[in-house]
N, C-alpha and C positions, 0 to 999 in steps of 0.2 A: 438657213432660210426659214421666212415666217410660213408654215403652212398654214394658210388661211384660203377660203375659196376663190378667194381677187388674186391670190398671188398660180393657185392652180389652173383658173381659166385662161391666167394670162399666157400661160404655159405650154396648154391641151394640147394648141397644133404639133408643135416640137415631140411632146411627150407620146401621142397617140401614134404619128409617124413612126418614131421610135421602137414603140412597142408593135409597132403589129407587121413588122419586116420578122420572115420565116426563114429559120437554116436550111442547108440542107441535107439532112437525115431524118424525116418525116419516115414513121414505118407505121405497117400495120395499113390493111384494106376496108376496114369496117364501115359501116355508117353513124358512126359516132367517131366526133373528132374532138381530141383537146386540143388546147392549144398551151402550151409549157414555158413559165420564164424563170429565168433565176440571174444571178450574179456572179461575178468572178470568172470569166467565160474561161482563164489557163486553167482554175481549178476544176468545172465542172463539165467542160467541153466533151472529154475524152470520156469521162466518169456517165455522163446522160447518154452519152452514144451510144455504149454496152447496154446500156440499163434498159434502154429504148427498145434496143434491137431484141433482149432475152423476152421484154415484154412481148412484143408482137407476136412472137412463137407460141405465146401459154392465153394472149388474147387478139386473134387478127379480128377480133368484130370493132377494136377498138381504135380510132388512129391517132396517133402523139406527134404533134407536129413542136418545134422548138422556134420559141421566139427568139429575138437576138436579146444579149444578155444587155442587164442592167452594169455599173459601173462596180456598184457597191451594193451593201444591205440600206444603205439611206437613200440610194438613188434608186432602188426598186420598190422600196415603200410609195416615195413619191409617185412614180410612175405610175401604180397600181392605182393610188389615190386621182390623181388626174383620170384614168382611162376608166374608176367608176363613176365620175360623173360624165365626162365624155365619150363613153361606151370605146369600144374595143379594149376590153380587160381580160387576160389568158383564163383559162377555166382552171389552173395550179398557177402559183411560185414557189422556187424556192429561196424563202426569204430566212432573213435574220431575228433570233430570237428574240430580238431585244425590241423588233417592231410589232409583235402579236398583238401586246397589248393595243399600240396604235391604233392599228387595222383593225382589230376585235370594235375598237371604241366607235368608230367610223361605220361598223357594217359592212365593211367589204368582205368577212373571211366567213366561212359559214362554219358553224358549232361545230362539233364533234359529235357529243353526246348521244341524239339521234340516231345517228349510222352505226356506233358503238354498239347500242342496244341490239340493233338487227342483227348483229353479229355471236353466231352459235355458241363458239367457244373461245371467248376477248381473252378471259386469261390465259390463255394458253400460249395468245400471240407473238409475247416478247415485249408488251410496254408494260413496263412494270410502271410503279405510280409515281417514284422517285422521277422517271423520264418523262411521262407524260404533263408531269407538274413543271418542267422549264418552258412549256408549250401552254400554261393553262390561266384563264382570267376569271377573276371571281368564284377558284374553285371548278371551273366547266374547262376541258382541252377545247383548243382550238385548230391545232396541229398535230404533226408524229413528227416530232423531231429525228433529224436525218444523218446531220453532222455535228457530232458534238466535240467542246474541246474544253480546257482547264488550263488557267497558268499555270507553267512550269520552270524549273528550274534546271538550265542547262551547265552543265560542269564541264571544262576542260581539265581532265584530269594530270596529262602530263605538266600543264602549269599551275594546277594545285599543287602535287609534287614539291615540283622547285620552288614554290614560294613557303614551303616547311609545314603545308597541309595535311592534312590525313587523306587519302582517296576511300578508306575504309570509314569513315569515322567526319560528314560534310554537316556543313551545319545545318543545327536544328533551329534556328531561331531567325529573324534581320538582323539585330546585331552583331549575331555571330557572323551572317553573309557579308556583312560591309565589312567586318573586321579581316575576312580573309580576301574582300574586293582590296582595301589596302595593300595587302602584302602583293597582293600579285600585282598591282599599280608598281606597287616597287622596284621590279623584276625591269623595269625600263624596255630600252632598245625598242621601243616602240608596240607595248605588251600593254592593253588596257586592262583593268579589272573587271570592270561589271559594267553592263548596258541592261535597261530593262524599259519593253516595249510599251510605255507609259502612253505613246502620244499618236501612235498611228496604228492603236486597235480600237475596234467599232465598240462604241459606247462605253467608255472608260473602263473596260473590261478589267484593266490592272487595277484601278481605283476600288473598282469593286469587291475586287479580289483579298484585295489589302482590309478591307472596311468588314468587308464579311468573313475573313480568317480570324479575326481577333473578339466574334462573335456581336458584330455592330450589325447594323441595317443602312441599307441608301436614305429608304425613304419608312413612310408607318403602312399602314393598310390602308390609310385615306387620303395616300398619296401627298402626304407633307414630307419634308426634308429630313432627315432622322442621320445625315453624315456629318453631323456639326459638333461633336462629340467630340471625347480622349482618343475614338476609334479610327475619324477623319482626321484628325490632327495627328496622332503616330501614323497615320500610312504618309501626311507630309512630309513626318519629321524623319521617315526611310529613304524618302526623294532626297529632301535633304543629305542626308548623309551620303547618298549614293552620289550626288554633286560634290560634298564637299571631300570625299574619296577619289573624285578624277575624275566620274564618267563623263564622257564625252558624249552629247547631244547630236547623234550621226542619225541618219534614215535608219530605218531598218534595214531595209537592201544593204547597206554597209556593213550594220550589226552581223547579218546576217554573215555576210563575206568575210568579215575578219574570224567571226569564230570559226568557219568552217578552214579560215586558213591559218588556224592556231597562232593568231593575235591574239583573241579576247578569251577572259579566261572562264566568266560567268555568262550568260544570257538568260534573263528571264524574256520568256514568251508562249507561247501558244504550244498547247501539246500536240495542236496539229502541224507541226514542224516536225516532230522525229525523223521521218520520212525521208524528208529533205536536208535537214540537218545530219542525219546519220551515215547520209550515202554521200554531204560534201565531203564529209572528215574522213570515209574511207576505214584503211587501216593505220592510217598516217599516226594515229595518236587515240587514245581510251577517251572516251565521254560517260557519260552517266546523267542519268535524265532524274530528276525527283519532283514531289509533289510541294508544293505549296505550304512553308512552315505555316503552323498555324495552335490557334489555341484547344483548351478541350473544348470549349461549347462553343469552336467556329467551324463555318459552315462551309460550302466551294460552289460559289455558282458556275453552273454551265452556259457556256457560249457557243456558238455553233449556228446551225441553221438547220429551218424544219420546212416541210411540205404544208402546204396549206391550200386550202378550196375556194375558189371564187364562183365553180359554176354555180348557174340557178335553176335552170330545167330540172327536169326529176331525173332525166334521160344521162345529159352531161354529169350531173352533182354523183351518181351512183359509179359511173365512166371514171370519172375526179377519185372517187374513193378507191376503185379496184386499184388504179393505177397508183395513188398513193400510199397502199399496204404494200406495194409492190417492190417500190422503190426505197420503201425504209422499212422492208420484210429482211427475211434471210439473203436472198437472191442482191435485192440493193447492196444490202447496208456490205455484204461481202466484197461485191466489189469496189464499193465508196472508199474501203476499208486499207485493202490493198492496193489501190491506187491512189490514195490523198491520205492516208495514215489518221483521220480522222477519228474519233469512236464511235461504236452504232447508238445508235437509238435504238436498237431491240437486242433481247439480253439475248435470245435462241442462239443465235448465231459463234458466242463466246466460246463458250465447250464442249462444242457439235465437231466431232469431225468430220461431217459434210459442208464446217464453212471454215470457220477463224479459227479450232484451237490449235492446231500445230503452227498457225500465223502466230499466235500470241505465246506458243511455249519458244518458239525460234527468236522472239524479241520479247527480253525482260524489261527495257523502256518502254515497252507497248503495255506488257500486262502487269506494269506498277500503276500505266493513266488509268486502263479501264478498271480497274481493282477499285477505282475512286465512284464508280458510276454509284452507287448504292448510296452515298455520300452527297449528292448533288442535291443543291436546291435552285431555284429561280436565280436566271440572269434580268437585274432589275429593268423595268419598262416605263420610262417615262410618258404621261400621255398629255394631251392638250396639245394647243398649237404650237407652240415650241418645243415639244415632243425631240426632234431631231438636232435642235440648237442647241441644249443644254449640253449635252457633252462637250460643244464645239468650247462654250463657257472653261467648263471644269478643266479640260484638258491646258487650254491656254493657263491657268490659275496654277496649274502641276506645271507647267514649264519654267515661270517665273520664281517655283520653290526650286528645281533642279538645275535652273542658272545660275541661283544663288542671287538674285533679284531682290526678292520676299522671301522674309521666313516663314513657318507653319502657319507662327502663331495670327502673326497678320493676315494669313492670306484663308485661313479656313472662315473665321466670318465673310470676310467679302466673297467668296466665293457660294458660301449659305445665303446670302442675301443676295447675289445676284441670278442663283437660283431658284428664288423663292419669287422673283420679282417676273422671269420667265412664267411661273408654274400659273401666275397669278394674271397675266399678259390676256 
């Protein structure tokens, strides 16, 4: 979609409606009321209720009411953009990393900085500046990020195994991953090798992944296109192969269901699967979770989602703030943690035995992801009007390399230039 302000007004009524319908688990009696949105209502339904309710205990002067959730992270950007020009905007969301800068560009999100300073003792808090910088525009936070995640690579170990793998000993490189997607492609009876979450994560998360492991960049600091490289052309030429290896172009829901029912042998995706992926597979069969090959000077952006402030009173914007140390303080991020297997945004919480460490010494796939946090940089933020279309571009362009359509080499100009034609719109 063009966001433009003709395509937002035409919108407002739908979008305002939308957003200003309340759940119901509104807590806390105070005279000050937020009002709370975010996305994903299966992920964060259960996760905001707790979180809500422990607030209310340690602040009843404050009340959090929940708006109904947005669909996605690009459909609550939206929403948020609509309901600041049309008033009824939540006074928090919890939105997606990759929209800060958006929103920052717009003036809908209010700095950090500020409220930072007031605060007695910041370092001590738990956002170290590795975290805060997935959250931050031009060098200033914008957010405290809340949920963070990292591509991963998921191993089925028993059909590594049989296809004459190492489980001790998995690859260190792509290469070497397709080469063992191969073998286990071979294993037949209806056994796929590798699937990877290319096409149905929020802002080419994988693309990114790929571009910035091999030590590339998306875009420069002035926001031109910097993935038209050797670095965007091998993350094609891994599509590639992982095409011309077998993989089969399923949903993820699918991807998801064959590994857990020890069909598929690889899965790249999101580290905030463990969770979910660990408890389909049971003890049916050994998995093993790893990081993202990558080179020495590459990097790993974090994806995820952060708290962010829309209030503007001094009354609300202070309300906004308490409540979001709160939710991606210790207290949050703990329970975020064990409920969505997510990782924190704040480090306290890691080797505190009043929150996660016997959570993360009881899961070794937990404490290989978050071992990464120190390691994190920006998940890239396209901004201008087509801000949200480009991925829609890039990913379509990564399909047609993993159909075996277009080759890399073809398809990395025109996907440069049809995102440079976006940036430029």
């Amino acid at each position: 979609m063009n966001l433009n302000r003709r395509s937002f007004l035409m919108t407002t009524a739908v979008g305002v409606l939308a957003s200003t319908t309340v759940s119901a688990f509104p807590q806390g009696a105070g005279g000050v009321k937020l009002g709370v949105q975010y996305a994903y209502a299966s992920t964060y339904d259960s996760i905001m209720k707790e979180i809500v309710a422990k607030f209310a205990v340690v602040r009843p002067d404050i009340q959090v009411e929940i708006v109904a959730a947005a669909t996605d992270y690009g459909d609550l950007a939206q929403r948020t953009m609509r309901a600041a020009i049309a008033g009824g905007m939540p006074d928090l969301t919890i939105g997606g990393l990759n929209t800060v800068e958006l929103l920052a560009e717009r003036k809908v999100i209010a700095p950090l900085k500020p409220l930072i300073a007031k605060e007695a003792d910041w370092q001590a808090s738990g956002y170290t500046s590795s975290i805060l910088s997935l959250g931050s525009v031009a060098g200033e936070p914008y957010c405290l990020p809340f949920t963070i995640a990292i591509k991963s690579v998921y191993y089925n170990l028993e059909l590594v195994k049989r296809a004459g793998g190492d489980p001790e000993n998995l690859p260190k490189s792509w290469d070497e991953v397709i080469a063992l997607q191969k073998k286990i492609q071979a294993l037949g009876n209806g056994i796929n090798g590798l699937y990877a979450d290319y096409y149905f994560d929020d802002n080419n998360f994988c693309f990114h992944s790929w571009v910035q492991a091999q030590g590339g960049s998306i875009a420069t600091p002035e926001g031109k296109v910097a993935f038209g490289g050797k670095e965007g052309l091998q993350a094609l030429k891994w599509l590639r192969g992982f095409g011309e290896a077998g993989m089969i172009d399923m949903t993820v829901s699918q991807a998801y269901q064959a590994f857990t029912a020890g069909t598929l042998g690889i899965l790249i995706a999101s580290s905030s699967r463990i969770t979910q992926l660990t408890n389909g597979t049971g003890d049916r069969f050994p998995i093993k979770v790893v990081a993202f090959p990558r080179s020495e000077n590459g990097t790993i952006p974090g994806g995820g989602a952060s708290v962010m402030i829309h209030a503007k009173s001094d009354a609300k914007l202070q309300a906004a703030w308490e409540f979001a140390k709160f939710v991606t303080g210790p207290v949050g991020s703990t329970e975020m943690v064990q409920r969505a297997g997510y990782l924190p945004g704040n480090d306290r919480v890691i080797n505190d035995e009043r929150y996660l460490k016997s959570f993360y010494d009881k899961s070794p796939a937990q404490r290989t992801m978050v071992e990464q946090l120190p390691l994190l940089t920006k998940w890239y933020n396209w901004s201008g009007e087509n801000a949200l279309k480009i991925p829609i571009v890039i990913r379509d362009h990564m399909q047609q390399v993993v159909a075996l359509k277009k080759t890399p080499e073809e398809t990395i100009g025109k996907m440069v230039s049809d995102v440079q034609a976006l940036l430029k719109a």
